[in-house]
Backbone as a ProteinNet text record, in pm:
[ID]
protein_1_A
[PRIMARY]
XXXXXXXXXXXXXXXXXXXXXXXXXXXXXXXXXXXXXXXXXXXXXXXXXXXXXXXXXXXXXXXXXXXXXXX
[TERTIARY]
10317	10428.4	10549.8	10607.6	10737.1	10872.1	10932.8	11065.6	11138	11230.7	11288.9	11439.9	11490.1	11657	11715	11788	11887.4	12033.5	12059.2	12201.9	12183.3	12326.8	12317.9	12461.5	12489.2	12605.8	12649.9	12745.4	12741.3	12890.9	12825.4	12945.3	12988.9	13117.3	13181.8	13210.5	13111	13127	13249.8	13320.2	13437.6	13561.4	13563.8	13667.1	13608.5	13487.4	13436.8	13382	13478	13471.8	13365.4	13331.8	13193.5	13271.1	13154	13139.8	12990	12960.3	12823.7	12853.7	12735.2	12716.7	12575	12589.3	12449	12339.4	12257.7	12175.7	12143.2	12099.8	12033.5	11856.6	11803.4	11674.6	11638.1	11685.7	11614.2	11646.6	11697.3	11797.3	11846	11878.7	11931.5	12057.9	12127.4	12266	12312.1	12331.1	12376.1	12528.2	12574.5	12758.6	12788.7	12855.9	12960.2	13122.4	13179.9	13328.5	13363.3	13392.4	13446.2	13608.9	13634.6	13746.6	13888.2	13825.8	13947.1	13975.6	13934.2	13974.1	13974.7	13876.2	13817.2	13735.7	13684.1	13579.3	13465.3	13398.1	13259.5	13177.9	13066.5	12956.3	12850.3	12752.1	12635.4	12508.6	12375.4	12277.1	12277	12232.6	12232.4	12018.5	12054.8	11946.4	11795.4	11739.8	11625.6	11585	11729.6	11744.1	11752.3	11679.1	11717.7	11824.5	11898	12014.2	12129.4	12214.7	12346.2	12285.3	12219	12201.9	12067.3	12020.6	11936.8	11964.8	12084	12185.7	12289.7	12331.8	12461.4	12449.4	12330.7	12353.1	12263.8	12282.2	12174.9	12042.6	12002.6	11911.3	11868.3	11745	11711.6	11704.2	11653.9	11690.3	11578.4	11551.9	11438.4	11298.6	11319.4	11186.8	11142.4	11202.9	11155.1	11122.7	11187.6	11150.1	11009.4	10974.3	10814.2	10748.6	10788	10661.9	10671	10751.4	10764.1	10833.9	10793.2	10878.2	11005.9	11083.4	11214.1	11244.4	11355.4	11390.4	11336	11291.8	11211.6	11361.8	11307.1	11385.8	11467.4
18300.2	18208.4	18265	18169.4	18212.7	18210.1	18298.4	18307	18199.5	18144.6	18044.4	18054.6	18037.5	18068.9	17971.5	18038.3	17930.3	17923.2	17972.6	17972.3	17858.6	17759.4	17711.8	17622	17663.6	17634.2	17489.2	17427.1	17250.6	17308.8	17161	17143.4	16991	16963.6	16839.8	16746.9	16634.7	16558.9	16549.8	16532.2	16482.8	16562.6	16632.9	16744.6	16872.3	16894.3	17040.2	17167	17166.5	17275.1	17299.2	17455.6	17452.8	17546.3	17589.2	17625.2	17688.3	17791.1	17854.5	17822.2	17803.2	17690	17737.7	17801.6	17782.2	17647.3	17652.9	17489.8	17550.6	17391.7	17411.8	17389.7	17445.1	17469.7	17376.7	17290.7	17187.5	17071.9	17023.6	16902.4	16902.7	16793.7	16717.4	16714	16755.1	16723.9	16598.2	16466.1	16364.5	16375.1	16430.2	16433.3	16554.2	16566.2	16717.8	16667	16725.4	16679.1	16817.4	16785.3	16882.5	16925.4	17053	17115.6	17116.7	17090.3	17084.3	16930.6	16827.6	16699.1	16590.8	16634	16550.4	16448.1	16461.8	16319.7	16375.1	16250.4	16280.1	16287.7	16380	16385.4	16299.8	16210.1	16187.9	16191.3	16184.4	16191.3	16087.6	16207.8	16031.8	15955.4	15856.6	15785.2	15884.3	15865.4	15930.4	16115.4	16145.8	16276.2	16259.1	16378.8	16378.1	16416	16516.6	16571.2	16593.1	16642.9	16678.7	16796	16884.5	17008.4	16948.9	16858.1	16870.3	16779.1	16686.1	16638	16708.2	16785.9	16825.2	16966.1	17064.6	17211.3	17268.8	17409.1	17486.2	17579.6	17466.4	17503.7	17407.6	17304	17268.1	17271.4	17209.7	17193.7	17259.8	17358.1	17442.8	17308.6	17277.2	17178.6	17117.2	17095.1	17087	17230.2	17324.3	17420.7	17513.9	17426.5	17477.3	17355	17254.1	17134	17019.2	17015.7	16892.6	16790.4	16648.7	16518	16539.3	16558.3	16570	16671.1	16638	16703.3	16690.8	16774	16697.5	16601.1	16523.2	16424	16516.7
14369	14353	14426	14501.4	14586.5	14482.6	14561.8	14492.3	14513.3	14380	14359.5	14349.2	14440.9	14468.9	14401.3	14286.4	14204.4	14222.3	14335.9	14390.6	14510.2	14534	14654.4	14715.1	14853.5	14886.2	14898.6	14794.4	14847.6	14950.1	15014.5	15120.7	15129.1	15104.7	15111.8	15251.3	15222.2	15359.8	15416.5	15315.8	15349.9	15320.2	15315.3	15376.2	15421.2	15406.5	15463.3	15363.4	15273.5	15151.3	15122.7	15103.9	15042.2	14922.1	14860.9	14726.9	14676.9	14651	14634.8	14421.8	14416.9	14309.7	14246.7	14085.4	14035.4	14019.8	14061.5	14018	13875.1	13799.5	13660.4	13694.2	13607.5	13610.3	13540.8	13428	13351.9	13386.9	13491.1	13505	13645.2	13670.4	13789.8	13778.2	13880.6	13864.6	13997.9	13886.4	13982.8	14036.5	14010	14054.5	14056.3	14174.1	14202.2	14237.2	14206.5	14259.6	14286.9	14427.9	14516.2	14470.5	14474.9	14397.6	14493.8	14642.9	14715.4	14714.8	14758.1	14830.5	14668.4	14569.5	14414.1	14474	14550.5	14602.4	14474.9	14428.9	14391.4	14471.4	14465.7	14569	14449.8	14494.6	14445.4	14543.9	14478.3	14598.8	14656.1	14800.1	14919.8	14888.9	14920.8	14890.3	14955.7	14871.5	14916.3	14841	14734.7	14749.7	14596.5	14528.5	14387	14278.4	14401.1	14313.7	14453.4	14424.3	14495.9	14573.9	14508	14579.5	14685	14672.7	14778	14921	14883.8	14967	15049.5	14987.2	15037	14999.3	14927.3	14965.5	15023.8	15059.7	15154.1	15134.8	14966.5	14905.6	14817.7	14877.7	14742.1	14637.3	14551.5	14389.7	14346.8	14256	14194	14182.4	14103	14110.3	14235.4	14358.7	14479.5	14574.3	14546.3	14603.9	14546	14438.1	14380.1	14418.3	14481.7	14529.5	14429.7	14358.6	14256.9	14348.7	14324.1	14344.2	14325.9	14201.8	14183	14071.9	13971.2	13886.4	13740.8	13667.3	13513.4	13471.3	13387.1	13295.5	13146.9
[MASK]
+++++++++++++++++++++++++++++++++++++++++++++++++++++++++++++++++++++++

């Protein structure tokens, strides 16, 4: 079994900002609000969480081969 990186950098479309960010292991996180500009981030279509949209590490349950995030 590969190692599962639970750290991951979001970065804001819309102003740039990133932010290195724990993911949660039981859950999906649908909304981030970026700390510089307050935009909400949500997933872009097709994507299960924020971190797999907009950071530089998928979301734990995709980075072990799962569809998305458990419920």
């Amino acid at each position: 079994m590969s190692n599962i990186q639970l750290h991951s950098t979001i970065t804001c479309p819309k102003c740039g900002h990133s932010k290195t960010e724990q993911m949660p292991t039981n859950a999906c996180q649908w909304f981030y609000e970026c700390e510089s500009c307050k935009v909400i981030l949500k997933p872009l279509p097709g994507d299960c969480c924020v971190y797999c949209s907009y950071g530089t590490v998928k979301c734990p349950p995709i980075q072990q081969g799962s569809s998305c995030c458990p419920d």
